[in-house]
Each structure stands twice: as structure tokens, then as C-alpha cells.
N, C-alpha and C positions, 0 to 999 in steps of 0.2 A: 600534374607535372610528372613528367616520365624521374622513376626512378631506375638508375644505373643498379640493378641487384646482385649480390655477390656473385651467384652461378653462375649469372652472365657475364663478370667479369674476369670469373674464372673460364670460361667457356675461351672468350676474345682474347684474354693471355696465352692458355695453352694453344689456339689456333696459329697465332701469331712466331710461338715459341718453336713450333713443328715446323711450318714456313723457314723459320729462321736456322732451324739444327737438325731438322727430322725429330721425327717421334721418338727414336728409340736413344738421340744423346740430348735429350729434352728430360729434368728430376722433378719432382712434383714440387717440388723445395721454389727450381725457380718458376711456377706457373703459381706457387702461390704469391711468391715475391713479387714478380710482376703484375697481378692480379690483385697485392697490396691488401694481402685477408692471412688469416693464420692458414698454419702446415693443416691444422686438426678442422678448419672452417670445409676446406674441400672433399674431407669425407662425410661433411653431412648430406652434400651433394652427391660425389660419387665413387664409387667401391675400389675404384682404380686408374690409373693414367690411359689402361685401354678403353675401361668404359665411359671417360671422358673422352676421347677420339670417336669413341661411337656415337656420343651424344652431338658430338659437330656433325659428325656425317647424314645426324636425321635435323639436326637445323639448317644445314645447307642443303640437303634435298626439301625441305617446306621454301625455302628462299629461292632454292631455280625453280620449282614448281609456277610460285609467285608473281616471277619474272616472268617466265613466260607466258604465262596466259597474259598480263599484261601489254609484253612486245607480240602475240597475235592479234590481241584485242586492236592493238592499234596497227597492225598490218594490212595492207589495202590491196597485198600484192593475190593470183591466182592460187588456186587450191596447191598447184604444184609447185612453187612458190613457199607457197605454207609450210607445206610437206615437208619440203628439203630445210627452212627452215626451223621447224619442232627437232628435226632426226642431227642435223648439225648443235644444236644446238643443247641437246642432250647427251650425243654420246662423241664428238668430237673437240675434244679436251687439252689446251694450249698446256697444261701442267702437268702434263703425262711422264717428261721429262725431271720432273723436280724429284730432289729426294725424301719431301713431304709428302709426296705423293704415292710415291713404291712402298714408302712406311707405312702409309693409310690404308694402300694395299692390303699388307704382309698382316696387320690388325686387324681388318675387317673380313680377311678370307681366311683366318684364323679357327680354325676348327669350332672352337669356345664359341664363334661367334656367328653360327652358321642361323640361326635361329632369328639373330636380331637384324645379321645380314638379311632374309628371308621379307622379316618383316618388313622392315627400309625400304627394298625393292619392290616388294608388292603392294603397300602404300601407295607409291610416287608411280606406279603404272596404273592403278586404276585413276586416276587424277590424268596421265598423258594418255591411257584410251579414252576416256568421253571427249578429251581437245581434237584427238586425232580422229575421233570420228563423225564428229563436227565437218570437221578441214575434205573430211572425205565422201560426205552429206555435198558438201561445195561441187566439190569437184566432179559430183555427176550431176548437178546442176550445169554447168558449164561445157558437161559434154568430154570432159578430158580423162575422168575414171568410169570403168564399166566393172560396176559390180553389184551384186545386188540386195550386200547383207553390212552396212557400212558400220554396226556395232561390232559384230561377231567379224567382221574382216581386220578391222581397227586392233581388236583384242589380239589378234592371232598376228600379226604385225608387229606389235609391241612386245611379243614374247618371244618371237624372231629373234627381235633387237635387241631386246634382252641375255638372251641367249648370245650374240653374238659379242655382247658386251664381256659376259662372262668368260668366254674362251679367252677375247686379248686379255683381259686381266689375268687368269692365268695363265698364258703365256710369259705377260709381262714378268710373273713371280719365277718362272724357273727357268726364263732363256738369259746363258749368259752374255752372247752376243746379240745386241740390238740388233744387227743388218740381217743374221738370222731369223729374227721374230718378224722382219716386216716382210723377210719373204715367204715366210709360212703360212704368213695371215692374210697378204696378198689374191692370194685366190680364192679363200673363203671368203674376203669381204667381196668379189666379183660376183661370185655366183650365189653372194646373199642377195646385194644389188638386181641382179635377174631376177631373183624369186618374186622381190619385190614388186618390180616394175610387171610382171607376170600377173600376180594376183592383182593388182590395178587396171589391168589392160591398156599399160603404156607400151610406145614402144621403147626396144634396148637401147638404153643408153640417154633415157629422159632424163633420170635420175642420178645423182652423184653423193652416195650417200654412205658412212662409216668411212670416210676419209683416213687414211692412215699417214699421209704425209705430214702432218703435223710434228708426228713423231721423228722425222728426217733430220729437223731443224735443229 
């Protein structure tokens, strides 16, 4: 029988609680209330409200990991298909806009936390290059990618994206104007796009990928 255990209920309260208020008008007080355990039960668990926000951020990258090898497994569609759906699907984010979200931010690119940052990310990219270089094994099967090192191209891909992930994020932390952020980033996401489709040997404009319109809405 699955048991509901406290960490995890403190875990599913404070996620809930930050959704609900942001991180930072979020008291340990009410994530323990809600979580329904003593004030003193949460630091058996953990040292602080930030290193509980850290600890979501490495159960929700193990859960999109999860998920997506999953919705590939059962994807039927072409490599570039794939492609666009691994890269959408990773770094194009409907909750960019929340205020849970800019708080998650502001904690996890947090000086303190540069290390566990580090970790989290590098983790969950060796797990999306072997998928992606899988997906890119496919696609010169099929004739649609010309390249001829599909680990070491995968790798170098995902660090791209990575990389590009990290700019909007900081962006996001120190542009006061939103309509400014998305036309700064506007160009580098283009001519990431290019580089992309370059090292694959597609042609411009195959690919549609680090969407920023999200953020419009």
C-alpha cells in the first residue's frame, strides 16, 4: 500500500502554496499547516523554505524526464517530429508568466544555489541526450538528418539549449519590461534556430523551436 509520507506531503503543500501566493508571501508555518505535520516535522526534512523549493525543482525535473520518454515511446510521428517535440516540450513553458514561477526563478539562480542549480541541470541533460540522440540515430535513417556523430552532436545540442535556456531565465530576472525581454531574445532565439537546423543538415526554417510566444499571452 502506497504510503502518503510526510516529506511528500510537505513537498505537495509547499508546491501548491507557491502556485497559490509565490514563494516568497508563502511561511513555513502555512506549508506545514497545510501539509498537516508539526512547524519542527519540516526541518527534519529540510534546512529551509528555499531548500524545499529546490527539492520540487529536482522532483519535477525526475517527473518531466518521465513523461517524456514516455510520450516519445509512444510517438509514431518522424525524427523531426520528435525533435521538435523533446525541445517544445522541455524548454517551452505555459507558466513563465506566473508569479510562482519568477519566484522559482529568483531561488534557484540564487547565488547559494548555483551548485544544486548545476547539479539539477546536468542530471536531466544527460537523460535528454541519450533520447535525443536516439531521435537523431532516426532521423538519418530516414534520410532527413546529415550528420555523422549522433551522441557527440545530441550532447552539443542540448548544451546549446541549455545555454539558451539560461539567458531567458536571466533575462526574465532583470528585464523590467516584458515587451523589452521578448524583443532582445527574439533574435537569439532565430539565429539559435539556424545553428540548429545547420548542424542537422536541415533546411532554414524546418524547425520551430524555443518559441517565445508563449510569453505574449
Amino acid at each position: 500500500m502506497y504510503i502518503y509520507d510526510k516529506e511528500t506531503r510537505i513537498i505537495d503543500a509547499a508546491r501548491a502554496l507557491f502556485n497559490e501566493k509565490g514563494f516568497y508571501k508563502t511561511s513555513i508555518r502555512e506549508i506545514t499547516q497545510r501539509a498537516q505535520v508539526a512547524k519542527g516535522t519540516f526541518y527534519l526534512y529540510f534546512t529551509s523554505k528555499e531548500n524545499a523549493l529546490l527539492k520540487i525543482a529536482e522532483t519535477d525535473v525526475e517527473s518531466k524526464a518521465v513523461a517524456l520518454k514516455s510520450l516519445i515511446k509512444n510517438f509514431t510521428g518522424s525524427a523531426i517530429e520528435k525533435f521538435q517535440l523533446v525541445y517544445n516540450y522541455i524548454f517551452n513553458n505555459s507558466a513563465v508568466k506566473s508569479i510562482a514561477f519568477k519566484d522559482y526563478l529568483k531561488a534557484l539562480y540564487h547565488i547559494d544555489n548555483t551548485l544544486y542549480r548545476i547539479r539539477i541541470i546536468t542530471h536531466f541533460k544527460l537523460i535528454l541526450t541519450k533520447m535525443l540522440a536516439d531521435i537523431i540515430k532516426q532521423g538519418i535513417e530516414e534520410g532527413c538528418f546529415n550528420v555523422s556523430s549522433p551522441s557527440e552532436v545530441s550532447e552539443i545540442i542540448m548544451d546549446m539549449g541549455f545555454n539558451m535556456q539560461e539567458k531567458i531565465a536571466r533575462n526574465m530576472l532583470i528585464s523590467e519590461q516584458e515587451i523589452n525581454l521578448i524583443e532582445k531574445l527574439t533574435k537569439k532565439v532565430s539565429v539559435f534556430e539556424d545553428a540548429i537546423e545547420k548542424i542537422l543538415g536541415l533546411k532554414k526554417h524546418t524547425l520551430s523551436l524555443h518559441s517565445i510566444a508563449f510569453m505574449k499571452k
